[in-house]
C-alpha positions as CSV (number, residue, x, y, z in Angstrom):
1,X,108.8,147.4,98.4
2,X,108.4,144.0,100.2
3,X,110.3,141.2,98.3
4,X,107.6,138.6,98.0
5,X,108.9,134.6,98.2
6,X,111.9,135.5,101.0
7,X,112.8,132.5,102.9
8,X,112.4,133.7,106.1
9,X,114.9,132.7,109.0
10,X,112.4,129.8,109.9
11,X,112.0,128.3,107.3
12,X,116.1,128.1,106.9
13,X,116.6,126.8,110.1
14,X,114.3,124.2,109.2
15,X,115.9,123.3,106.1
16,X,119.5,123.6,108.2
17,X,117.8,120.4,110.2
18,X,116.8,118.3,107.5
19,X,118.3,115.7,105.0
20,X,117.1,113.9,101.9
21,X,113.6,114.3,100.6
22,X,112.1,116.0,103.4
23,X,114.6,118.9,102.6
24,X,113.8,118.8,99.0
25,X,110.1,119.3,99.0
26,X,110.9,122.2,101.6
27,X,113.7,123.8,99.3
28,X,111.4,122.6,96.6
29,X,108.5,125.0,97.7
30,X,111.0,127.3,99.1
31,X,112.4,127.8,95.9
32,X,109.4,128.1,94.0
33,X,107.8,131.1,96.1
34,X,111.0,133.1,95.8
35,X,111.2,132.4,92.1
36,X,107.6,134.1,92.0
37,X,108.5,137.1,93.9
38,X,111.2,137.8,91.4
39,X,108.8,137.9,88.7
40,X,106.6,139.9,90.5
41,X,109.1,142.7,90.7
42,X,110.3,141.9,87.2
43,X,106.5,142.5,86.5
44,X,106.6,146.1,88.0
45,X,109.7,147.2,86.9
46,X,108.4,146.2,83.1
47,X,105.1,147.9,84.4
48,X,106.4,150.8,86.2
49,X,110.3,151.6,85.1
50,X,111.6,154.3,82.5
51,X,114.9,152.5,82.2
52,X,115.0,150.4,78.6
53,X,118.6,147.7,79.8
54,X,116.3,147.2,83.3
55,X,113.1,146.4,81.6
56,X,114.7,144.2,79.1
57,X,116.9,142.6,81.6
58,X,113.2,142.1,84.1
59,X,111.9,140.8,81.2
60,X,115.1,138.1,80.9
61,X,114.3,137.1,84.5
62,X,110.8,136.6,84.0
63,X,111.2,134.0,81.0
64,X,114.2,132.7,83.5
65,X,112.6,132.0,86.6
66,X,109.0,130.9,84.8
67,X,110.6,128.5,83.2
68,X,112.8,126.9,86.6
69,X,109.8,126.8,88.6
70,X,108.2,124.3,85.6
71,X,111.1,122.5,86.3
72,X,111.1,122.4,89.8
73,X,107.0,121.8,89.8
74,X,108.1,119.1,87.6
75,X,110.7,117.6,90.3
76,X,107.7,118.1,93.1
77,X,105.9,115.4,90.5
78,X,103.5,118.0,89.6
């Protein structure tokens, strides 16, 4: 499985070169995309996994990361 929302090494280099609010809308969106790829894979292992700790601890992480990336849409002004 492909992690979805992995800053590539691009994309950190970039971030590595920049300061102030140009790096926060970058680690902003950043942040955001790999919050969503943990909740995808939260999503299959709640979908797909026999395991009852795993699925309750994906489900943790779902609530967890849905509710930072409010926050950091909320710190992007949106």
């Amino acid at each position: 499985m492909e992690m979805q929302g992995m800053v590539d090494d691009a994309t950190m280099m970039r971030l590595a070169a920049m300061t102030g609010a140009e790096f926060d809308k970058l680690w902003l969106q950043s942040m955001i995309a790999h919050h969503e790829g943990a909740i995808a894979m939260a999503d299959t292992e709640i979908a797909d996994g026999a395991n009852a700790d795993a699925k309750t601890l994906a489900k943790q992480i779902v609530t967890a990361q849905q509710a930072e990336i409010s926050q950091m849409k909320q710190m992007q002004g949106g």
